[in-house]
C-alpha positions as CSV (number, residue, x, y, z in Angstrom):
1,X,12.1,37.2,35.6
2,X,12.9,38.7,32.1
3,X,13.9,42.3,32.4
4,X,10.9,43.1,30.1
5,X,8.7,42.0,32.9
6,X,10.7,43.8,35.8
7,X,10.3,46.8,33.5
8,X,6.7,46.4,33.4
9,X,6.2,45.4,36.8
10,X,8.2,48.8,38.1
11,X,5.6,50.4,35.9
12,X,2.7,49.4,37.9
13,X,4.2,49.3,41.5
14,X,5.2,53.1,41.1
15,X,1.5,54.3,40.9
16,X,1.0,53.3,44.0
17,X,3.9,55.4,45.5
18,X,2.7,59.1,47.1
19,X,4.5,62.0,45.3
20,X,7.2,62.3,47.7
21,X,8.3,59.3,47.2
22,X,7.5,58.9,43.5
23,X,9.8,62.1,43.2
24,X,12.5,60.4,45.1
25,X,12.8,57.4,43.5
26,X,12.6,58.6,40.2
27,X,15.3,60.3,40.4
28,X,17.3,57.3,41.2
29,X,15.5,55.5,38.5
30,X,16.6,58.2,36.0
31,X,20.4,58.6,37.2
32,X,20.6,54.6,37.3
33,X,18.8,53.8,34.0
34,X,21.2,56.5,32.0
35,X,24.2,54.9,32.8
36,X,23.9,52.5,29.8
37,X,27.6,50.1,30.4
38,X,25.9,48.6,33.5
39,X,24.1,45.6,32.7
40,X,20.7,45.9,31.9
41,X,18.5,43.0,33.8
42,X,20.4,43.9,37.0
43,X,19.8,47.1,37.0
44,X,16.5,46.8,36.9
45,X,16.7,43.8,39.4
46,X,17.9,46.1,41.9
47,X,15.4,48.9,40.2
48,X,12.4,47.0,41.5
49,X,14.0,46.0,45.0
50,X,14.3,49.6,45.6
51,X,11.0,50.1,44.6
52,X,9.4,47.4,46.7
53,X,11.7,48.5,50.0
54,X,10.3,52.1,49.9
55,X,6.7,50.7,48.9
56,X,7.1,48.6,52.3
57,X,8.6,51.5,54.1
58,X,5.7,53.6,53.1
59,X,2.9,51.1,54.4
60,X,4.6,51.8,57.4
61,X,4.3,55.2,57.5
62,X,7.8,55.3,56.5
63,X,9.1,58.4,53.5
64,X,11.8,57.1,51.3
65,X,13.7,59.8,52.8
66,X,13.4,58.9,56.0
67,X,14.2,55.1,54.9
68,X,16.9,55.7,52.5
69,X,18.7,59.0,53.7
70,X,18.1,62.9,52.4
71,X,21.1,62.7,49.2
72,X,19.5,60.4,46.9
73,X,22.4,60.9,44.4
74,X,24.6,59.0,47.4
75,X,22.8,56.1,47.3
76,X,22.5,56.0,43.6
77,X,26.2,55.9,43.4
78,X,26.9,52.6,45.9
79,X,24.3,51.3,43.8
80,X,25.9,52.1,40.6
81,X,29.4,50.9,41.7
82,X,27.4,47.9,43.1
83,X,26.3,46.8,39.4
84,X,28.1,44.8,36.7
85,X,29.3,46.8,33.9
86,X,27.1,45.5,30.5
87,X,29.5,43.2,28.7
88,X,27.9,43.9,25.3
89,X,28.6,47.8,25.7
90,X,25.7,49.4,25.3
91,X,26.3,52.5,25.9
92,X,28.7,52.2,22.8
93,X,25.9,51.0,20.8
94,X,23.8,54.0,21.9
95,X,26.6,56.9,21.4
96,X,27.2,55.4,18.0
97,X,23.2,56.2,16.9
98,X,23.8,59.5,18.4
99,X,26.3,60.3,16.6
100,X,25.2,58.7,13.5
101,X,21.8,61.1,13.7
102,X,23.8,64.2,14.1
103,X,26.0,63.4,11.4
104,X,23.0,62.7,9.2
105,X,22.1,66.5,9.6
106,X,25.7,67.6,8.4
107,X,25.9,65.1,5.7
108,X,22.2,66.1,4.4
109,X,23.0,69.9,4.3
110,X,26.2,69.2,1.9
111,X,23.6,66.7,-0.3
112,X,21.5,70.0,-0.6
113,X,24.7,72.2,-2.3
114,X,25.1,72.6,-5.9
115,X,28.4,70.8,-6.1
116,X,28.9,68.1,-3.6
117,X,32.5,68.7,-2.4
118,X,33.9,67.3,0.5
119,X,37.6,67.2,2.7
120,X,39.1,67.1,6.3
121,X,37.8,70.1,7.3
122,X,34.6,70.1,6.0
123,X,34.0,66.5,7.1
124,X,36.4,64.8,9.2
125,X,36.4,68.2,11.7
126,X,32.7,68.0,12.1
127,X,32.9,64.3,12.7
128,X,35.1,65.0,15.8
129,X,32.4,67.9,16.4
130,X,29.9,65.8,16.5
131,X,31.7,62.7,18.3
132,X,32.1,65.4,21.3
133,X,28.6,66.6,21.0
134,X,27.0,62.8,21.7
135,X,29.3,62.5,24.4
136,X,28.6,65.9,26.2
137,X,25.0,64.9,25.7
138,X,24.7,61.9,27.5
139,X,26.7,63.3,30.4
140,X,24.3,66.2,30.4
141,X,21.2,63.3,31.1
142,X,23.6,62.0,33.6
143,X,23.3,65.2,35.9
144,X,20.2,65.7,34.9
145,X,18.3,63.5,37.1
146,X,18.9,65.4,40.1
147,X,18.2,69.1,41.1
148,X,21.4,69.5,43.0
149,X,22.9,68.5,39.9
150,X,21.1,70.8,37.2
151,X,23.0,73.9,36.9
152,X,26.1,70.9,35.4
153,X,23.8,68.9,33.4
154,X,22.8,72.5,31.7
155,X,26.3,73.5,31.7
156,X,26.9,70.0,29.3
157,X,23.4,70.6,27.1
158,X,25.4,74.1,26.4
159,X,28.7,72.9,25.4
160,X,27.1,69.7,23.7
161,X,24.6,72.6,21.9
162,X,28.2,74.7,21.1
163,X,30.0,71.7,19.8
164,X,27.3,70.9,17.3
165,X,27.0,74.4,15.8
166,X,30.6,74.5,15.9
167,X,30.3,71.0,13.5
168,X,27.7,73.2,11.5
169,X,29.9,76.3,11.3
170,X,32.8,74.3,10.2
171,X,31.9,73.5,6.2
172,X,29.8,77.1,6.4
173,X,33.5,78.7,7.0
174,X,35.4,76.4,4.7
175,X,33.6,77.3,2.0
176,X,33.4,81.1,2.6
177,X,37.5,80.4,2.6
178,X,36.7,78.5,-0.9
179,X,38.3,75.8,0.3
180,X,40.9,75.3,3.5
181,X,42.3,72.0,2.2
182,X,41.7,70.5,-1.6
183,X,37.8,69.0,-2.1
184,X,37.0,65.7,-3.2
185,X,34.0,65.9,-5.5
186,X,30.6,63.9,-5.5
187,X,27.8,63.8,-8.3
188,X,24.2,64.0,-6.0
189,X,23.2,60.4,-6.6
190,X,26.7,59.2,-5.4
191,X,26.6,61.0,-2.3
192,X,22.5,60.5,-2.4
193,X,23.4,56.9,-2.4
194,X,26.4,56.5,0.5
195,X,23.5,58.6,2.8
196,X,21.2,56.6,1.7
197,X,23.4,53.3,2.7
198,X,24.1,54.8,5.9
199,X,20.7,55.6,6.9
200,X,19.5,52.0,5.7
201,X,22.3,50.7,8.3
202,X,21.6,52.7,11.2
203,X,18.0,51.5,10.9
204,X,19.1,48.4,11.2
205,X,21.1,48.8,13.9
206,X,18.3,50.4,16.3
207,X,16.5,47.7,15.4
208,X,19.1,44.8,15.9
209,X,20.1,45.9,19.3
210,X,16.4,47.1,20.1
211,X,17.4,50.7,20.8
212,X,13.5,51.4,20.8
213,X,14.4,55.2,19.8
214,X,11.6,56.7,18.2
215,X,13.8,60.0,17.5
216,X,16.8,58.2,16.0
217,X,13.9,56.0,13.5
218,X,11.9,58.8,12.8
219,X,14.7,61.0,12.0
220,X,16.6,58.3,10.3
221,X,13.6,57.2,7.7
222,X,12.7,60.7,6.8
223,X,16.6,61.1,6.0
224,X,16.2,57.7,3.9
225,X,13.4,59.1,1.9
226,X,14.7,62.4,0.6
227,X,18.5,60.6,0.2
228,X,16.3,58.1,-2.1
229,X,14.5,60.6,-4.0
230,X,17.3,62.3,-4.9
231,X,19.6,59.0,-5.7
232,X,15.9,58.1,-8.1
233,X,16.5,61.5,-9.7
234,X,12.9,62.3,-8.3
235,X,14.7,65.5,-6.0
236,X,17.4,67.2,-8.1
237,X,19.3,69.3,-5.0
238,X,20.5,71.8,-7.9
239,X,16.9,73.0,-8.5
240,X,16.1,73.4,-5.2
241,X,15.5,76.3,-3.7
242,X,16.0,78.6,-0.3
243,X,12.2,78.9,0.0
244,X,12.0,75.1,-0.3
245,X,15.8,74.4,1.8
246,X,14.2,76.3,5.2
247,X,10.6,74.0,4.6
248,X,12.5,70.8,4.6
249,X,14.8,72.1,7.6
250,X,11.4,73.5,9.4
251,X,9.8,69.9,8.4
252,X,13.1,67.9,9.8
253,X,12.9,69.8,13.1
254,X,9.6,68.9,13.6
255,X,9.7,65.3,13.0
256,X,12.7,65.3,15.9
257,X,10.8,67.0,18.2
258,X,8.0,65.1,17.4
259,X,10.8,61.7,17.9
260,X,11.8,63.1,21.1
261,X,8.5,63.6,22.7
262,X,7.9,60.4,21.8
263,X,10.7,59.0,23.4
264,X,10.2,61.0,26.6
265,X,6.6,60.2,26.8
266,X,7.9,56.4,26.5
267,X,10.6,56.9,28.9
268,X,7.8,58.5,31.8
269,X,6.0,55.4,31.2
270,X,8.9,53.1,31.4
């Protein structure tokens, strides 16, 4: 069976588990499904056989509990050391659009200066920022699947949330210091152009590898559109103003949030 199919089948099995046991397997399903280097069919191979043993269990009158033990996080980890690691990498493929979105924030707020300067700490720092912040962020979905684990996984979404205001911070402080380290300067379409590149790029790679991220597209178009009216001459970042800077930042939040609760309404479903 394709995984597409196990996926959907999952889908439709799960309505007919009670909300005790819907609660309990979903939290397997969740802490399972984010650990993206295991190989995606059998995961969800074993995903459905899970599924169908506490379906039969509860036609006996039978609670997952009961059937599977009271720490669900347990058995989610002999299942997870159980399943073959994903020899494409995954995972790597999904921190690297992570990362790529967040940088697209940093890299569109230098874009929106007068004079387009950029050097190690004003770049390459926030890159490292940022590299942390994707990382802390997926281990703070990892925990996040079970209760006993919350107080860690909000621990993570802090220092992940930290880390990325830090990457913020970082060209904010530089140029208060007017300059830590020598700039290397860009003309707006230049710069308009590389984001522009880069943006194109990461589309293609959530579509390549079927990421089916609606936050990282969403984001990432919106991003390709202002980088093109600027590199077309239509947007000239000099001219812009504060008034108009916090409506494009209030108008990019939105369309993230609006990515995210698409992808969590998506995720629910899946």
């Amino acid at each position: 069976m394709k995984t597409t199919d196990m996926i959907k089948q999952n889908n439709e099995l799960r309505k007919q588990l009670n909300p005790e046991n819907k609660k309990y397997y979903e939290d397997i399903l969740v802490y399972i499904r984010v650990n993206l280097n295991k190989d995606e069919h059998q995961t969800e191979e074993t995903l459905l056989e899970i599924l169908q043993d506490i379906l039969d269990a509860q036609k006996n009158g039978t609670s997952a509990q009961e059937f599977f033990g009271k720490n669900p996080k347990e058995i989610s980890d002999s299942i997870l050391a159980e399943l073959p690691n994903d020899s494409e990498k995954y995972w790597s493929k999904f921190l690297f659009v992570f990362f790529l979105i967040l940088l697209q924030y940093n890299l569109f707020d230098l874009l929106l200066q007068p004079v387009v300067s950029i050097n190690w700490f004003n770049t390459v720092l926030p890159v490292i920022l940022l590299i942390t912040t994707a990382i802390l962020g997926l281990i703070s979905i990892k925990y996040s699947a079970f209760t006993s684990d919350r107080k860690k996984s909000y621990f993570f979404a802090l220092l992940a949330l930290l880390f990325w205001i830090a990457s913020i911070l970082m060209p904010i402080i530089d140029k208060k210091m007017n300059g830590i380290v020598g700039y290397v300067l860009f003309s707006h379409q230049a710069f308009a152009a590389i984001l522009f590149i880069l943006s194109i790029c990461l589309l293609i790679v959530q579509f390549r590898f079927k990421m089916n991220n609606a936050a990282g597209i969403y984001i990432t178009t919106f991003f390709a559109v202002l980088e093109g009216a600027v590199l077309l001459g239509i947007v000239n970042p000099i001219f812009v103003s504060t008034g108009l800077k916090i409506i494009l930042w209030v108008v990019i939040i939105l369309v993230s949030i609006l990515g995210v609760a698409r992808d969590n309404q998506k995720f629910r479903k899946n």
